[in-house]
C-alpha positions in Angstrom: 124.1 66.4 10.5 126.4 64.1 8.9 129.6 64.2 9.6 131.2 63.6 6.3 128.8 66.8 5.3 130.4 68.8 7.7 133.6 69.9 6.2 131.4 71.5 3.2 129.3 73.3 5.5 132.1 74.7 7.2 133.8 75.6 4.1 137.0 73.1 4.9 138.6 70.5 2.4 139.2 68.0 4.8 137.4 64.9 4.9 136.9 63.4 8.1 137.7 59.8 9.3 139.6 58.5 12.6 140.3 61.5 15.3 143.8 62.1 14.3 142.7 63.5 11.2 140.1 66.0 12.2 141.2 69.1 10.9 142.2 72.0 13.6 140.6 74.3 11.6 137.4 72.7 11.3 137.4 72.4 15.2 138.7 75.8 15.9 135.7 76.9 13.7 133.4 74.6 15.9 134.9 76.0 19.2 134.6 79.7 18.7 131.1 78.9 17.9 130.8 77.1 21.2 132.8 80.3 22.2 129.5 82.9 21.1 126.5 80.5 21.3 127.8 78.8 24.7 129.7 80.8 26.5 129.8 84.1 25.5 133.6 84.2 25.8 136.4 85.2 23.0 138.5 81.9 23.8 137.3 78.1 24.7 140.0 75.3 25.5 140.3 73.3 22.4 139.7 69.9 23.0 142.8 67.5 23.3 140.9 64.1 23.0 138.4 62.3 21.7 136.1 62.5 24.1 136.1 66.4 24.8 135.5 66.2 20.7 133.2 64.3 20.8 131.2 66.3 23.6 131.9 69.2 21.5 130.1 67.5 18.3 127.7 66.9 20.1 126.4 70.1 21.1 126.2 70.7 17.6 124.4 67.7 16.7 126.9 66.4 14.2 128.1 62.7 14.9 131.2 60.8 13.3 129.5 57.4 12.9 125.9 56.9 14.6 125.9 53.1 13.0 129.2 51.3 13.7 129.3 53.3 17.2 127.4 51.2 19.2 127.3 49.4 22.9 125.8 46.6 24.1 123.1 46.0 27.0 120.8 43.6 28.3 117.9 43.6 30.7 117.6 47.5 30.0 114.3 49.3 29.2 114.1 52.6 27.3 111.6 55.2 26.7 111.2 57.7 23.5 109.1 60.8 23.9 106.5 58.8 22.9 106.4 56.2 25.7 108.5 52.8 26.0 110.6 51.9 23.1 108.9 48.9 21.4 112.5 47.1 20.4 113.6 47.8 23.6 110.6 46.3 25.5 110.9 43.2 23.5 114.1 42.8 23.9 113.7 43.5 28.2 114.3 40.3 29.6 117.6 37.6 28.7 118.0 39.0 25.6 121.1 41.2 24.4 121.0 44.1 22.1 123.9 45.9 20.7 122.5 49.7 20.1 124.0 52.4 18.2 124.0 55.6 18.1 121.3 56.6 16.1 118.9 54.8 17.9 120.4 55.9 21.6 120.4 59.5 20.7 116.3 58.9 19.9 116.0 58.2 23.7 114.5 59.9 26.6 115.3 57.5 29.6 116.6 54.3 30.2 116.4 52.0 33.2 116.6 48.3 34.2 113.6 46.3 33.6 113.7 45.4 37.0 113.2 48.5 37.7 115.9 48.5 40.3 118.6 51.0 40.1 121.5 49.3 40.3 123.5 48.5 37.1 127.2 46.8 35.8 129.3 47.9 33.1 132.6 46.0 31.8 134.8 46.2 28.7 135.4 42.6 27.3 132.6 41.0 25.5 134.0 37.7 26.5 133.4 38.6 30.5 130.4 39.6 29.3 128.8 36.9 28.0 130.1 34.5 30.9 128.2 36.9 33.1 124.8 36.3 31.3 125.9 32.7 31.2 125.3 33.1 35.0 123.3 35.8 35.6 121.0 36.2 33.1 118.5 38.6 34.6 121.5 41.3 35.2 121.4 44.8 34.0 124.7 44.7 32.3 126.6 47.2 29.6 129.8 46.3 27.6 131.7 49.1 26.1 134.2 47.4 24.3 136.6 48.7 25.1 137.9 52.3 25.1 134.4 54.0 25.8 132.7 55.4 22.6 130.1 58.3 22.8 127.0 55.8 22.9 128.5 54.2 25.7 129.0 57.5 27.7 125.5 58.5 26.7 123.6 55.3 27.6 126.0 56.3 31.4 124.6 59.8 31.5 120.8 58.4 30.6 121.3 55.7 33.4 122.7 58.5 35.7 119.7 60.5 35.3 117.6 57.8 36.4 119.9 58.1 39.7 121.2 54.5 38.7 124.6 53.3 40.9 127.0 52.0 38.3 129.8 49.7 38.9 132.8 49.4 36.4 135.2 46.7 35.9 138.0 46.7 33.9 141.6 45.7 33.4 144.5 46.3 36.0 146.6 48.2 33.3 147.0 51.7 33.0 144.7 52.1 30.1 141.9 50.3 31.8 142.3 52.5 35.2 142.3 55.3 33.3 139.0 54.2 32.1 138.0 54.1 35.5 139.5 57.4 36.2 137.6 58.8 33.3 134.1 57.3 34.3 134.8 58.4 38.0 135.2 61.9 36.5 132.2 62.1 34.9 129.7 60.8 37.3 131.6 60.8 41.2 128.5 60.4 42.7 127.2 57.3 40.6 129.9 55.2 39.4 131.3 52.9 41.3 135.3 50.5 41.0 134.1 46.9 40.7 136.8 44.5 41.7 138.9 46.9 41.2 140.5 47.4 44.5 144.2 46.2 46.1 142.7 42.8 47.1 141.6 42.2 43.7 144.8 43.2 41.6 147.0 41.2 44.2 144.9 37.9 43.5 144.8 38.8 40.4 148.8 39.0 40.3 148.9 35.5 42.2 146.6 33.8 39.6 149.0 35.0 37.0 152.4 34.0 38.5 151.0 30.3 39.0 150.1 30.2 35.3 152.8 27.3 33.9 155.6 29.4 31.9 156.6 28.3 28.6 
């Protein structure tokens, strides 16, 4: 379901655009059904961001923006119910692909094409293209930033496949708590990539020895 259909299905006036205008009534509405078709339970946590909304939607099928929400990957392969994903198979080896979600949700697995399990993810699509530069043949993901629901999908697909994921992303507090929040999700998968003391402290150094203005 659409999402800008949503608000007349649910009998709300509200049209819906960026998360801070999603209206609490349309949500409360979505979470005592979560509340009876779930969990069986008179009262559910509401969710306080937008990724326990977007879980939320989710269950119900409805998505925000399944064209514009996208990620990008290279050296991936995917499978539909059908078998392996033609695009994606042509697309396997040193070339880059930025998927949304329509076509992610459409998706059964998804793996490297090199069939080994191992996996990198960053944020910046600038380190992201210097690492192809280099390393062409890498499984690599960039979210773009803060994490959308593709990204966190293609994660849980690659999880499922028992991948090992390592993250890197900035030193400031809103890229650790991206790391916090990927850590949260998947403990037993995802792994800090230069992200430890050693790293921020040379990363420190290479900044203090920048010329000042």
């Amino acid at each position: 379901m659409r999402e800008f259909l949503f608000p007349e299905e649910m009998n709300s006036q509200v049209l819906w655009g960026d998360y801070d205008t999603i209206s609490e009534l349309s949500i409360s509405e979505l979470v005592h059904l979560l509340a009876v078709d779930y969990y069986n339970s008179e009262s559910v946590a509401v969710p306080a961001d937008s990724q326990g909304i977007n879980d939320l939607l989710l269950h119900y099928k409805i998505f925000r923006d399944d064209i514009t929400n996208y990620v990008t990957c290279a050296n991936l392969l995917a499978e539909t119910k059908d078998g392996v994903h033609p695009m994606w198979e042509a697309a396997s080896v040193h070339s880059v692909m930025n998927i949304p979600l329509r076509e992610l949700i459409a998706l059964t697995t998804v793996y490297p094409a090199s069939r080994k399990k191992t996996v990198w993810i960053v944020e910046n699509s600038g380190v992201y293209s210097s690492i192809l530069d280099k390393l062409p043949h890498v499984p690599l993901i960039c979210t773009h930033g803060q994490f959308k629901l593709v990204g966190l999908l293609l994660i849980d697909l690659l999880v499922k496949e028992d991948c090992t994921l390592y993250y890197a992303g900035d030193f400031d507090p809103e890229g650790l708590s991206m790391a916090e929040k990927l850590l949260q999700r998947h403990p037993n998968n995802i792994h800090p990539w230069k992200m430890d003391v050693a790293h921020y402290q040379k990363a420190e150094a290479d900044i203090e020895k920048q010329p000042k203005d």
